[in-house]
Residue, then its C-alpha position, 0 to 999 in steps of 0.5 A: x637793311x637801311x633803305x632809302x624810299x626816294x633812292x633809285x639805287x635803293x629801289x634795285x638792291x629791294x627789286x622794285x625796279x629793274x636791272x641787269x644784275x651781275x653779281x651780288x655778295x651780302x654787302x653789295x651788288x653790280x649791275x649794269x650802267x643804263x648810261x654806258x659810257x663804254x661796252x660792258x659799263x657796270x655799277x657796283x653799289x652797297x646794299x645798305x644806302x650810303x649817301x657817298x664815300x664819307x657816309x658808307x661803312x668801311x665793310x661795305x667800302x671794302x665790300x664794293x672794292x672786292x666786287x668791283x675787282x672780280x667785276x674788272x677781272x670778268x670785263x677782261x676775261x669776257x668782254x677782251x677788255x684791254x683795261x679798266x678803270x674804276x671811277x667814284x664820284x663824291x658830291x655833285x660838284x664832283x659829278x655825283x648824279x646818284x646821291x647812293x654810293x657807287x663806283x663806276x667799273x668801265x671797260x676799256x678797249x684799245x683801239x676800238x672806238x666803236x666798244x670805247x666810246x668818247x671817255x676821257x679823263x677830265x684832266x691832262x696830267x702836268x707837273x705841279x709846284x713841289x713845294x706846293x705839294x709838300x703843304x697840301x700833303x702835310x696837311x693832309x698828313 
């Protein structure tokens, strides 16, 4: 298994430091956010380290993904979450504090800011040029 010795996260996948694991596969595991951002905020990681989405294997990718779904499933089933969101962030200029691959599965709750906390979406959806967005998406094509 690939490790980094300096990783936070590495650390939890080895158990040399705590947390409240709440799942784990052969590819990757989910424990809690000692910094929730809303009741039953969880982190769902690969096992192996992966500095961010452009460095982690499309096994462990889909591993994540697959975990960070039943994880979901469980937050509506247990917690009465009324939504989730799943947030991924790749480079510190997209907010990425934890340079170990990871997404963020937050609960939401509708109408009960004391289990919702202050969590917003960082932009207010506007329409954009269409012309503009047919060049960027043909060059992305």
């Amino acid at each position: 298994m690939t490790s980094d010795d300096d990783c936070v996260f590495c650390g939890i996948v080895r158990g040399e430091l705590p947390s409240s694991t709440i799942a784990r596969t052969d590819r990757a595991m989910a424990f809690m956010d000692i910094n929730p951002v809303t009741q039953g905020h969880a982190l769902v990681i690969p096992n192996v380290h992966a500095v961010d989405l452009h460095d982690v294997s499309p096994d462990d990718l889909a591993a994540c993904i697959h975990l960070s779904q039943d994880v979901a499933a469980r937050a509506r089933a247990r917690l009465g979450a009324d939504g989730v969101n799943l947030f991924q962030c790749t480079g510190a200029d997209a907010w990425q504090t934890v340079f170990h691959f990871h997404i963020h599965v937050i609960p939401r709750y509708r109408d009960q800011p004391d289990k919702d906390g202050t969590i917003r979406l960082p932009w207010d959806p506007t329409p954009g040029d269409m012309d503009e967005i047919r060049r960027i998406g043909d060059l992305l094509a």
